[in-house]
Every structure is written in C-alpha cells, then in structure tokens.
N, C-alpha and C positions, 0 to 999 in steps of 0.2 A: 783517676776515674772514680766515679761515683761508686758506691753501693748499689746493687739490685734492693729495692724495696723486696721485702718478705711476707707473706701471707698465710695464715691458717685458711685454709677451705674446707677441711675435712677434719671431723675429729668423731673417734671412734674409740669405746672400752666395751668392758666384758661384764658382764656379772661379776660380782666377785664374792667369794666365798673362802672358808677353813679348806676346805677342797672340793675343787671342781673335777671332781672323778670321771663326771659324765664325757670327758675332753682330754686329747692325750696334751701333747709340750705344743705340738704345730697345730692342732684342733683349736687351743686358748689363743696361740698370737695370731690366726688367720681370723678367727670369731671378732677379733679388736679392729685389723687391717681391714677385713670385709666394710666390718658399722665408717672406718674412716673415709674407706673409696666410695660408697654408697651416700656420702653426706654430700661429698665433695662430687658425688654423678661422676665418677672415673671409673674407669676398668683399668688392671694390671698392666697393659699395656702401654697406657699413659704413662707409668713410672720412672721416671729416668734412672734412680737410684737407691739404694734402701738401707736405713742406716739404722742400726738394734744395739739396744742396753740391756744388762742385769747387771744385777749381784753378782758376787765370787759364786763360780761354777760349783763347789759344795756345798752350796742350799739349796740343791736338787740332787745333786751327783751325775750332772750328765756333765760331760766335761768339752766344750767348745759346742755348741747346741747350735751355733749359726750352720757349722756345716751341713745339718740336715732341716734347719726351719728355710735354707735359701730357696728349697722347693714352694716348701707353705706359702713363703712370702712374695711369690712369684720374681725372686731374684734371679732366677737361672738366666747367666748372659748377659747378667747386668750390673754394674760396682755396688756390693758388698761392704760397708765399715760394721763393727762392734767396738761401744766403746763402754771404759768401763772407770769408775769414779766412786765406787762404794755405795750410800745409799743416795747422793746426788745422784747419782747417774740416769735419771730419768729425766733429769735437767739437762744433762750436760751431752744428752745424743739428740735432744731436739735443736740446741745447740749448735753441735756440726753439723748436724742435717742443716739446720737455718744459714747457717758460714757456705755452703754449699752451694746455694740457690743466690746469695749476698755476693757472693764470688763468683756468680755466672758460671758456673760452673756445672752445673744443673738444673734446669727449668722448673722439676714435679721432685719432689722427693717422699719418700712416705718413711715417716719414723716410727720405731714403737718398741717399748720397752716391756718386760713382763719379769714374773716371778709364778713359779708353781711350787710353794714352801712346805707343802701336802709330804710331798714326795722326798725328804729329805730333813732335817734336823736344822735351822737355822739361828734357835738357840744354841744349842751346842758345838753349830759352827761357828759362830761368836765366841766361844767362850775355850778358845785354842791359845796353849799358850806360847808366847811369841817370847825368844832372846830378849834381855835387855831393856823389855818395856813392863807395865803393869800388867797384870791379868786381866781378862774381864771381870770374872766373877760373876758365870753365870748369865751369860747377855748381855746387851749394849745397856740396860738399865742400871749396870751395876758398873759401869764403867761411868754413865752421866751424872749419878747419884751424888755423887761428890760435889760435881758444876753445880747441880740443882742448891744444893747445900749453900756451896759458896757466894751463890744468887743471895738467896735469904738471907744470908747473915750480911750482906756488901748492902740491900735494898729495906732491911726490913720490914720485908713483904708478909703480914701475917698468914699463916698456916694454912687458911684457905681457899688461897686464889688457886691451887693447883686441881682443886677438886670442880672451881667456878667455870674453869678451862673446859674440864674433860664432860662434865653436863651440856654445858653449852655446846661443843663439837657434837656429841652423841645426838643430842636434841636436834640438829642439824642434819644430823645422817640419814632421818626418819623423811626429811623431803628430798632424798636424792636415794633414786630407784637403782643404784648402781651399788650401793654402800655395802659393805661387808657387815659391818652391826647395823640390826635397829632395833635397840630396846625400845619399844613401844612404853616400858612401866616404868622405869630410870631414873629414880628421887632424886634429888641433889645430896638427901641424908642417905642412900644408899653409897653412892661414889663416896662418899666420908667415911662410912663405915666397912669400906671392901679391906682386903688383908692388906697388911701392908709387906711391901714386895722388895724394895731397896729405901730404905726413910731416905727422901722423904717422899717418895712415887708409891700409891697404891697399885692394885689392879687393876680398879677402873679408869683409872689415869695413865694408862700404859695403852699401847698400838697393840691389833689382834695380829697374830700370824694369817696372810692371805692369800689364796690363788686369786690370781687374776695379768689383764696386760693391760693396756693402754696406747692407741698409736693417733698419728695426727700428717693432712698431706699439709706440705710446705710450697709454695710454687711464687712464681716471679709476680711481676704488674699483669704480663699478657696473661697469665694464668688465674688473677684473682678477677680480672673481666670478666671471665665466662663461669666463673662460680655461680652456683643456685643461689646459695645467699651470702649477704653481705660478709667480708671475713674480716677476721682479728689481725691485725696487722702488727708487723713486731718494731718495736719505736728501741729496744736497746736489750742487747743479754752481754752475759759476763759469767766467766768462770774464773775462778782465786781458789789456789790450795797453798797450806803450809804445813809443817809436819806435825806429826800425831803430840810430840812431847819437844821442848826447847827452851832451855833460861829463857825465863820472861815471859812465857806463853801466858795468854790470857784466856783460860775456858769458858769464863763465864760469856763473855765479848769478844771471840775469838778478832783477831787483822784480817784475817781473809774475809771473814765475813762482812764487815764494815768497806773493804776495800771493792770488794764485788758489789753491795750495793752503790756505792759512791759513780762505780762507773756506769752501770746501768741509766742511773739518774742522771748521769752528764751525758751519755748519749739521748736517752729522750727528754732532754731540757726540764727536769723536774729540781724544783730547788724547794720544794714545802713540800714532803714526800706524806707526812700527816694530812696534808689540805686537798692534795694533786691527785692522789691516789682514792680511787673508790671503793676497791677490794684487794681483799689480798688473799692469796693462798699459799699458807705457809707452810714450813715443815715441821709437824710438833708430831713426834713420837713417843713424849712423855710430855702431859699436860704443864710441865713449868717452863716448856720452852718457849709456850706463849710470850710471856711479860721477857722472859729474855732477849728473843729475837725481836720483840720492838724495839728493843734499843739498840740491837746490834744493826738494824736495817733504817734506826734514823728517826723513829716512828714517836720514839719519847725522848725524853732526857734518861742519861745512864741514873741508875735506882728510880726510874717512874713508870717502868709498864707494866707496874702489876697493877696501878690504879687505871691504866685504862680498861683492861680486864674486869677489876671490880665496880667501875663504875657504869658499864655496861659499853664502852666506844666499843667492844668488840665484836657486839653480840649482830645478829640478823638487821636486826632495827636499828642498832648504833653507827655512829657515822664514819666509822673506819671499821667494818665489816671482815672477820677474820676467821680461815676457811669456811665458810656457805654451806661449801658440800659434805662437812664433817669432818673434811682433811684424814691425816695419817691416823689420830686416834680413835678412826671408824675404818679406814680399810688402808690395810698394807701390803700389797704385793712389793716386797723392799724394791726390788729393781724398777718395778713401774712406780713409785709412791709420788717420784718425784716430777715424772713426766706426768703424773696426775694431776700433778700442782698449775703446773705447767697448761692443760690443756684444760681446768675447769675457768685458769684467768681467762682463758681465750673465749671459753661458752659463755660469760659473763659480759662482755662486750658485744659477742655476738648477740646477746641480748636471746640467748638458747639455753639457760641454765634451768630454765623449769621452776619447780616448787621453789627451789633456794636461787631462783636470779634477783639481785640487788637492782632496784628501782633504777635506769638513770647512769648506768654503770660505764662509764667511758674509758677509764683507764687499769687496769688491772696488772697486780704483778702477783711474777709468780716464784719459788723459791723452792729449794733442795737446799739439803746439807747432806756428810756423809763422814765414814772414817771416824774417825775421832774427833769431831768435830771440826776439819779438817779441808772438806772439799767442799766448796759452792759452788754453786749454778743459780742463777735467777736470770727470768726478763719481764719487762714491760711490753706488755699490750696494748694496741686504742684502735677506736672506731673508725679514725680516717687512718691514711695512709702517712707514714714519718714526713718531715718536711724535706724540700731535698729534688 
C-alpha cells in the first residue's frame, strides 16, 4: 500500500526571546499550538494526536513536562508521543508526527516542540561529565571547536568565512519578526572583533540561549482540501544516528549525516540537490557549520563550501539561499531550533515567509543536527503534492 501524501496546513511559533517570563511551560507551547490551529482554521478537536519534543529535561529542570502540557495541548483522551533526539529533535518529532499521518494512522496531527532555557542552566547542562567520553568544556562550543578546527585545516578555508556566516544569519533575523536577535547596528568588523569563545568560534558566531516553541498541523490529502491556503507538502524526511565517538568517525562530514541526506533526496527524486533545491534551512549553531554542512548535505564538493559562503550563493539574493530566517544563530530554543528549520522550509513554499520569503521558492529542505554531531533529521518540502 501506498503512503498517505503529507501536508503542512498549519504552522505556528512564539516570540522568542532570553526569557519569556510573561508565560509559564504550557502558557509558551499553547501560544505556538494556538498560532498553528488558527492558520490551519482547526480547533482542538480536529486533532487526532499530538506528538512533543525537547532537549534533555535539565534544561529547565522540569522532569517529563508532557505530563502536565497534555492539558495545554488539548491532549487529554488523546495519543500522546514525546520524542527526543538531542538538539535534532525538532526534526525528528515532525517526523513521527509526519510517519503518523503517512501510515494512516492519523488523519490531523499537531506537532510542536519547545525550549524555556530561562529557567534552567543549559550551558552547564552541557558541560556534565560523562564516563569514558570527552568533556565538553563548557558547552556544545567547546566540544565543536575542534570539528571547526579540523574543517579549516582539511578545506583551507581562510579565517573569515565564519564571521561571513554569522552577519549574514544576523542580518537575516532583522526580516523575521519571530527572531530572538536583531541587531539592528551589526558591522561585519563588529562579529570579527567580538571575544573569542572556543578558537576558532567567537561570540558573535555562536547561537543565543532562547525561550521559545514552535508547532506545525500535519494532515492527509482529505485534510489539506479544506485547508485556507495552499500547504507545503512533504516529498521525503529521514532520520540517521551513529554514536557520539568510534574508530574512524568523521566529525567534520559526519555518515549519518550524508546518509540522511542521501535518502531524503531519493525519496523526493532530487539528484542536483545544488540546482533542485531553492532554500535551505539549516542547522548552524556556530557560524562554521555553514560551509560544513554544505558538503555534508551534497550542496559542494568536500573542502568547497566555504566558497559558496564567500561568494555570496548563500546570502538572501544568492541562488542557494541559506537560513532566510536567520536560523539557530538568531534564535535558539535547543528543543524547538530544529522543528524551526523544519517549519520555516514549509512557510517558504507556502510562499508565507514574509520580509525573508525567497522569490519563486518551490522546493525547500529542512535540517537538524544533535548530540555530538550525531543525530539527523531533515525533509524536503514542495508546492505540489509528492508523485504517487
């Protein structure tokens, strides 16, 4: 039996901010679910099922949070998953929710992931040390710092594509009224000149800590008929993990990561993922993982994406167009970062991204990472419905 085609009809975020005080844990993911049901014209009722991600429960300290958001999220009575993937994980619960509906197995589903990092220490919940493995040292920056390193010296990419990165995102964030940063005054010799944090990641090249969620409704063919407007349709997702540390591991170009693109792309027929692809939203939590993740996702030749960076393909007006909305290095709710990825590919197609929607934008992918470089999630999106 075939697949059930998949559709976005609804996509909903929050504000987001250092902290949203004004809002308790269920106050933030209902303010996300409300903006999703309200796009998509459903009431709670409509919802077959409802399926939530974060981070690890000590980046707030509330420990299994689904038990009491089931109210918020008008689950009472109704199937329940939590799933959890590190900082993919905003990927990888739209995901099942999407497997859900693909599997007939649920008509409407409403997903949504969140973070309120206010409330809790998620630097130094990072920075725990584990039997057997490395330290962090200090946050996930001081764990990537090394990758970054080993980038540079395999590609030699000169010293400022990482600062090219994070202006660009920043600059970005200033058209999207969601964003957690926007430096309105943001030189490009400012980001060169911020402290340096883990060589070779400054400050301004680093992801802010962020309240915020993000959710999105998922529903069948009969479901995206009666949608208000046209929806983003899912042409291919994929999840690949492998472990944190392993003879032979490749951090710079992780296997899972190259593998999870691979399949995405063979479910939705793309074989020029440079050419086919309109936009991307990626996951860069430190500005070098730009030129990285274009070669791990296919987008260059391995040691070539930091020229597309610096020659501008990435930029708003360049023709492989890379996060829009400012991405992770303008707002980070870890748990939602990646269902963000995830849900601005969709407003791009939808041709509903606003100040930062790409001219023309037909096919969009979206992408997580998480763990130690470790967990993927990505899909592809487009304007008609998969073939099939």
């Amino acid at each position: 039996m075939s697949k059930e085609p998949v559709a976005v009809t609804g996509i909903g975020q929050t504000a987001h901010a250092a902290a949203r005080r004004d809002v308790s844990l269920a106050g933030l993911v209902r303010e996300a679910a409300r903006r999703a049901l309200d796009d998509a014209r459903l009431e709670w009722a409509d919802i077959d099922a409802v399926v939530i991600g974060k981070a690890p429960d000590f980046f707030e300290g509330v420990m299994m949070p689904e038990l009491y958001l089931a109210d918020a999220l008008g689950a009472v009575g109704k199937p329940m998953l939590r799933v959890h993937t590190a900082g993919s994980v905003g990927g990888s619960t739209a995901l099942v929710a999407a497997n859900l509906v693909a599997a007939r197995i649920h008509r409407t589903v409403l997903t949504l992931a969140f973070e309120k990092q206010s409330e809790s220490n998620a630097m130094w919940g990072l920075s725990l040390p584990i039997p057997f493995q490395q330290p962090l040292l200090a946050g996930a920056g001081g764990f990537f710092a090394p990758h970054v390193r080993a980038y540079i010296r395999r590609s030699g990419a000169p010293d400022t594509i990482g600062s090219l990165v994070a202006y660009k995102d920043r600059r970005n964030a200033l058209k999207n009224p969601y964003a957690h940063l926007h430096e309105h005054d943001l030189t490009l010799e400012q980001v060169q000149a911020s402290p340096m944090l883990w060589d070779p990641i400054r400050y301004s090249e680093t992801c802010p800590s962020s309240d915020g969620a993000c959710a999105m409704i998922l529903t069948d063919r009969a479901g995206a008929a009666r949608a208000p407007h046209p929806p983003a349709w899912v042409h291919g997702g994929a999840m690949r993990s492998e472990p944190t540390l392993f003879a032979g591991k490749d951090s710079v170009s992780p296997q899972a990561g190259k593998d999870c693109a691979a399949d995405v792309y063979r479910q939705a027929g793309i074989t020029d993922p440079r050419r086919e692809i309109d936009a991307v939203e990626m996951y860069v939590p430190f500005s070098w993982y730009e030129p990285m993740w274009l070669e791990n996702l296919g987008f260059a030749a391995e040691g070539e994406g930091w020229k597309l960076t610096e020659s501008g393909v990435t930029g708003l007006d360049g023709d492989l167009p890379v996060n829009p909305s400012g991405g992770v290095l303008s707002t980070n709710p870890i748990g939602a970062s990646g269902m963000l990825r995830f849900a601005e590919a969709a407003l791009q197609v939808r041709g509903q991204a606003g100040d930062h929607q790409i001219d023309g934008a037909r096919r969009a992918l979206g992408h997580a990472y998480g763990g130690g470089a470790q967990f993927f999630s990505m899909w592809l999106v487009g304007t008609e419905p998969p073939p099939g």
